[in-house]
Backbone as JSON Lines, residues from 0, in Angstrom:
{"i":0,"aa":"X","n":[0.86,-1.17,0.0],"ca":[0.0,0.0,0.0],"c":[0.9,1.24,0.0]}
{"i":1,"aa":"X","n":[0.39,2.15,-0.25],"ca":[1.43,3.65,-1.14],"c":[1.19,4.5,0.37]}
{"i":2,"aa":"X","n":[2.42,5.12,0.7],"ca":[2.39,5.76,1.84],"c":[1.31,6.81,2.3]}
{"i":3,"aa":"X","n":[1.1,7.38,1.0],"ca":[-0.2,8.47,0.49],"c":[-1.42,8.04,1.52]}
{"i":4,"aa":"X","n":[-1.62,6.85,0.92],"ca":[-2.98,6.23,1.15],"c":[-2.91,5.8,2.26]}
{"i":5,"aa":"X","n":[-1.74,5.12,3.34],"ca":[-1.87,4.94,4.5],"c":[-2.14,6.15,5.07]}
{"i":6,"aa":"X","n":[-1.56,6.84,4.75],"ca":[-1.47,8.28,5.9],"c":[-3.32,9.04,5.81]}
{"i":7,"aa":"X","n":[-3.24,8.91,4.47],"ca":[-4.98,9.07,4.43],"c":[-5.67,8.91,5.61]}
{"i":8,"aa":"X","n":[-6.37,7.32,4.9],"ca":[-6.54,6.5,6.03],"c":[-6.18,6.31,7.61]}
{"i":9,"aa":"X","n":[-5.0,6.43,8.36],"ca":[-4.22,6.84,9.61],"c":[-4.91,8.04,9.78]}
{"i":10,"aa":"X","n":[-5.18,9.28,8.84],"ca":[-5.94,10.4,9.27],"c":[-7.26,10.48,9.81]}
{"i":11,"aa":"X","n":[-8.3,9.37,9.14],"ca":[-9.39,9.1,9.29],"c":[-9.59,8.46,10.74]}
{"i":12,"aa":"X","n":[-8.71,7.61,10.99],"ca":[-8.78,6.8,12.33],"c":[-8.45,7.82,13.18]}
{"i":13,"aa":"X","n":[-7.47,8.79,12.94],"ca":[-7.23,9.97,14.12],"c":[-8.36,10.97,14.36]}
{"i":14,"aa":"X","n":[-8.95,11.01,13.27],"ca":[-10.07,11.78,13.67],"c":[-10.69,11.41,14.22]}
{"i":15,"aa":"X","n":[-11.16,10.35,14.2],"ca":[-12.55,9.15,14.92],"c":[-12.08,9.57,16.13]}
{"i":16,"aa":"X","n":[-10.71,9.06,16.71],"ca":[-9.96,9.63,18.07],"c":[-10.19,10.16,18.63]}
{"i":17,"aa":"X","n":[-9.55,11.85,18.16],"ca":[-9.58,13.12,18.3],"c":[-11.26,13.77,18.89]}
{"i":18,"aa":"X","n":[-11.98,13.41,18.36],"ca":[-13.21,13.68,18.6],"c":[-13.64,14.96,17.94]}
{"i":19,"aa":"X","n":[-14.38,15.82,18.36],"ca":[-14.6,17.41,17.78],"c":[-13.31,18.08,17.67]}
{"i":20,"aa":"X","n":[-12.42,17.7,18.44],"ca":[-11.27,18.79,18.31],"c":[-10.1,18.27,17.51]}
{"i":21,"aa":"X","n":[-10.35,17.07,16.38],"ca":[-9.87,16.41,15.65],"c":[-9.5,17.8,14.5]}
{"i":22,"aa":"X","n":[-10.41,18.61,14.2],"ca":[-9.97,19.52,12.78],"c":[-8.51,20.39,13.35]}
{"i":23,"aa":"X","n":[-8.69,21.35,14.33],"ca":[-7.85,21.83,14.75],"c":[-6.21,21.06,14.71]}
{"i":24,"aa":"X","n":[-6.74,20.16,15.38],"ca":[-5.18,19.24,16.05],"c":[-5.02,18.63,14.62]}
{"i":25,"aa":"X","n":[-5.41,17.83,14.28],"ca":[-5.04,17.77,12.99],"c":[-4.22,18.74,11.59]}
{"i":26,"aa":"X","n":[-4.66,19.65,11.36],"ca":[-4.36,20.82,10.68],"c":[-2.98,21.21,10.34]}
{"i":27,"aa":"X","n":[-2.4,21.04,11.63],"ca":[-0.71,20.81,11.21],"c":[-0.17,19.35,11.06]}
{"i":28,"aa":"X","n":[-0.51,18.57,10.96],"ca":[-0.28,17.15,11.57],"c":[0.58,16.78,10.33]}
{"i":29,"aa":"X","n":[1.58,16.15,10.6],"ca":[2.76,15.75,9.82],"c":[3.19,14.47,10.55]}
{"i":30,"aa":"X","n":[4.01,13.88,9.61],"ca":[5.04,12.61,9.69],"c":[5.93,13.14,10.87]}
{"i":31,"aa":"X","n":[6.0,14.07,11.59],"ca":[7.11,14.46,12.86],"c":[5.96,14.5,13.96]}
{"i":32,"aa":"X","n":[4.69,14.65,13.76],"ca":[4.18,14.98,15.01],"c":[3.95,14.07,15.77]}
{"i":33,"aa":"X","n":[4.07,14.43,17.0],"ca":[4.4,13.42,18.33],"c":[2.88,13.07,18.78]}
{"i":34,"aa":"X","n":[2.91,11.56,19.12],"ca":[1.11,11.26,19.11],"c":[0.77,11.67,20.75]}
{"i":35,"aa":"X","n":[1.71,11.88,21.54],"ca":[0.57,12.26,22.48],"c":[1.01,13.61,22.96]}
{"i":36,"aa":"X","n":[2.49,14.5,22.62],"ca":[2.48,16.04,22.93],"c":[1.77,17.06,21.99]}
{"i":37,"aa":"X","n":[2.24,16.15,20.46],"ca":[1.14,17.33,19.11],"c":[0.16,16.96,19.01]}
{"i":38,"aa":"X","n":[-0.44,15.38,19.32],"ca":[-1.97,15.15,18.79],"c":[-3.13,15.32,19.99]}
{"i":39,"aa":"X","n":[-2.0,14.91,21.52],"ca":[-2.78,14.96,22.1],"c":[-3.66,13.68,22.72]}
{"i":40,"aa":"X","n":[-2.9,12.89,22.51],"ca":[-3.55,11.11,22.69],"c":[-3.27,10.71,23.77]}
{"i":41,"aa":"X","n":[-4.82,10.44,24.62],"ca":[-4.53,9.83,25.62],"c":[-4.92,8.12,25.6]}
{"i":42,"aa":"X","n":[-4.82,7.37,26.62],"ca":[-4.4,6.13,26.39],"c":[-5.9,5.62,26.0]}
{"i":43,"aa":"X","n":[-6.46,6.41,26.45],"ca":[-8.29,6.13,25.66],"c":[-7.88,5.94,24.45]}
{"i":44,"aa":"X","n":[-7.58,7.14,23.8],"ca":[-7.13,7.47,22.43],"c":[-5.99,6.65,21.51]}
{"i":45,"aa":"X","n":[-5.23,6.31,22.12],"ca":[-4.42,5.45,21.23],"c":[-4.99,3.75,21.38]}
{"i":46,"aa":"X","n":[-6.19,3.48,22.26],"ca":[-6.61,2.3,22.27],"c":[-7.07,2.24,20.84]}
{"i":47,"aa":"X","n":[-7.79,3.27,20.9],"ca":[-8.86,3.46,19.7],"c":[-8.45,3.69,18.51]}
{"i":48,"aa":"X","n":[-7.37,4.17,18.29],"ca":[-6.3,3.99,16.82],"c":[-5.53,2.46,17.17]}
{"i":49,"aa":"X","n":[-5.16,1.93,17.74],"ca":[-4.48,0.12,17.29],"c":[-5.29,-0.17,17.43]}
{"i":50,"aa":"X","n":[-6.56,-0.03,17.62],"ca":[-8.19,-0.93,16.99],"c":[-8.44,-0.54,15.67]}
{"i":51,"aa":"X","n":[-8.23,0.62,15.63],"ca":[-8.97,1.15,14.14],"c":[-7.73,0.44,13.17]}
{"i":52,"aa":"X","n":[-6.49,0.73,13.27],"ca":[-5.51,0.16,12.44],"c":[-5.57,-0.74,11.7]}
{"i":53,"aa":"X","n":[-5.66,-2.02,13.35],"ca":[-5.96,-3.59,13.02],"c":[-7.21,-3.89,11.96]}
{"i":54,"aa":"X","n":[-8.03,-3.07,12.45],"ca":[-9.41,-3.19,11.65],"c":[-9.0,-2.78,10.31]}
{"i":55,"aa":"X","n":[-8.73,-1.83,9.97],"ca":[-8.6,-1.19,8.56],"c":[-7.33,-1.6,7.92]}
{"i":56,"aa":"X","n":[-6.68,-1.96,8.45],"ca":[-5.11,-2.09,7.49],"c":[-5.28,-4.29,8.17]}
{"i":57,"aa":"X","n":[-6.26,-4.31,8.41],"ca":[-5.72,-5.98,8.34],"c":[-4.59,-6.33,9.26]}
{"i":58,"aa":"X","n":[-4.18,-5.63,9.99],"ca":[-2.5,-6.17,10.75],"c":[-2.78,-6.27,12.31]}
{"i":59,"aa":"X","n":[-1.88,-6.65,12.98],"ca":[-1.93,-6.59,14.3],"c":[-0.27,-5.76,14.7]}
{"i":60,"aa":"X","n":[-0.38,-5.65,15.99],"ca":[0.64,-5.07,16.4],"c":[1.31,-6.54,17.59]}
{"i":61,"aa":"X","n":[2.32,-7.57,16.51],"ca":[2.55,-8.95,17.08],"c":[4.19,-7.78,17.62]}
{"i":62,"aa":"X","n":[4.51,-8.23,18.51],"ca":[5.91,-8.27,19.02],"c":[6.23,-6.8,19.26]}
{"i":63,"aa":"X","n":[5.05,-5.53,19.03],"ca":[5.13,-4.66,19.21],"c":[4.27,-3.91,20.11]}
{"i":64,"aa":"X","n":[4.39,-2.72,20.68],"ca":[3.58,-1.76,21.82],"c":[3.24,-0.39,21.08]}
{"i":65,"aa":"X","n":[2.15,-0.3,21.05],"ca":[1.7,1.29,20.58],"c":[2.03,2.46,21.05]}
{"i":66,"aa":"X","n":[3.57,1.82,22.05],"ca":[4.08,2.85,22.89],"c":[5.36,2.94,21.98]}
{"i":67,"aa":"X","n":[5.84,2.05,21.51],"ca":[6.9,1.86,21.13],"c":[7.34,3.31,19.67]}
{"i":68,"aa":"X","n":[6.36,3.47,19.09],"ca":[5.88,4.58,18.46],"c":[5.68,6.13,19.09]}
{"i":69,"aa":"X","n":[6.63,6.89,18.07],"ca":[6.52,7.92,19.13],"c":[5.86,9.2,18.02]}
{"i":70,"aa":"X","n":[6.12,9.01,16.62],"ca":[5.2,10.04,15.97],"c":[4.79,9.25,15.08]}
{"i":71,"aa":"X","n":[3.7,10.04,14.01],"ca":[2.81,9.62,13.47],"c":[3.9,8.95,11.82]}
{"i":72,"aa":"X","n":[5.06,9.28,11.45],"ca":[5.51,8.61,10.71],"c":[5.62,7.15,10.95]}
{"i":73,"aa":"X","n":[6.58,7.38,12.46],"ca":[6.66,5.79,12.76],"c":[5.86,4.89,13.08]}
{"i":74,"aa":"X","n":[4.42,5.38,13.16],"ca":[2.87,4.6,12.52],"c":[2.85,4.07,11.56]}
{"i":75,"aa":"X","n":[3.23,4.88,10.42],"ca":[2.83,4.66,8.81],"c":[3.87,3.7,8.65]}
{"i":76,"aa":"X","n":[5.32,4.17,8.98],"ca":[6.48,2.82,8.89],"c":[6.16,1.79,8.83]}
{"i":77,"aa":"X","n":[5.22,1.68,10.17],"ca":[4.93,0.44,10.58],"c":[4.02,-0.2,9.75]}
{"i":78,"aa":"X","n":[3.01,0.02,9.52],"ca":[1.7,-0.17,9.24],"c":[2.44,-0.87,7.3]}
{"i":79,"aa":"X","n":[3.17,0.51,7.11],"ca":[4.19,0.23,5.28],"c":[4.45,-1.32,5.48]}
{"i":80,"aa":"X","n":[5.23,-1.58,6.52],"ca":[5.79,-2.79,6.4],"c":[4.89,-4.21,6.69]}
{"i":81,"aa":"X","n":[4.26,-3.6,7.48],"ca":[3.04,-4.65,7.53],"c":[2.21,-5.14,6.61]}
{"i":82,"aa":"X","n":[2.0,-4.54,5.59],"ca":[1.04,-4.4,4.4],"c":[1.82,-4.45,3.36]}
{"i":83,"aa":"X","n":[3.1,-5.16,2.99],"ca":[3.77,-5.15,1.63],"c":[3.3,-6.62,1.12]}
């Protein structure tokens, strides 16, 4: 899958997240931003993105922690390699 389209998608699940204040926080949101000082994710919140992930990209997070991830690139990394 084309990085484009993950990150898409990864956007959609952050919004679900984010809740109403998803447009704002979002808005700058880049491959550097940090998921819980720039986005703002609390552990509610990142439950609810490695659910949405698994669900939408087909993968699990085997041998890995959703902690282990510290911005939203090294999501997509992940997710890239999972899905080749």
């Amino acid at each position: 899958m084309e990085r484009d389209n993950i990150r898409a998608k990864l956007r959609e699940i952050l919004e679900l997240a984010l809740g109403a204040k998803a447009q704002e926080i979002l808005k700058n949101c880049s491959d550097s931003s940090d998921l819980v000082s720039d986005l703002g994710l609390n552990s509610v919140g990142i439950l609810y993105v490695v659910i949405g992930i698994e669900e939408i990209f087909s993968i699990s997070f085997e041998n890995a922690c959703f902690g282990d991830f510290k911005t939203v690139g090294d999501v997509i990394d992940y997710i890239e390699k999972k899905t080749v």
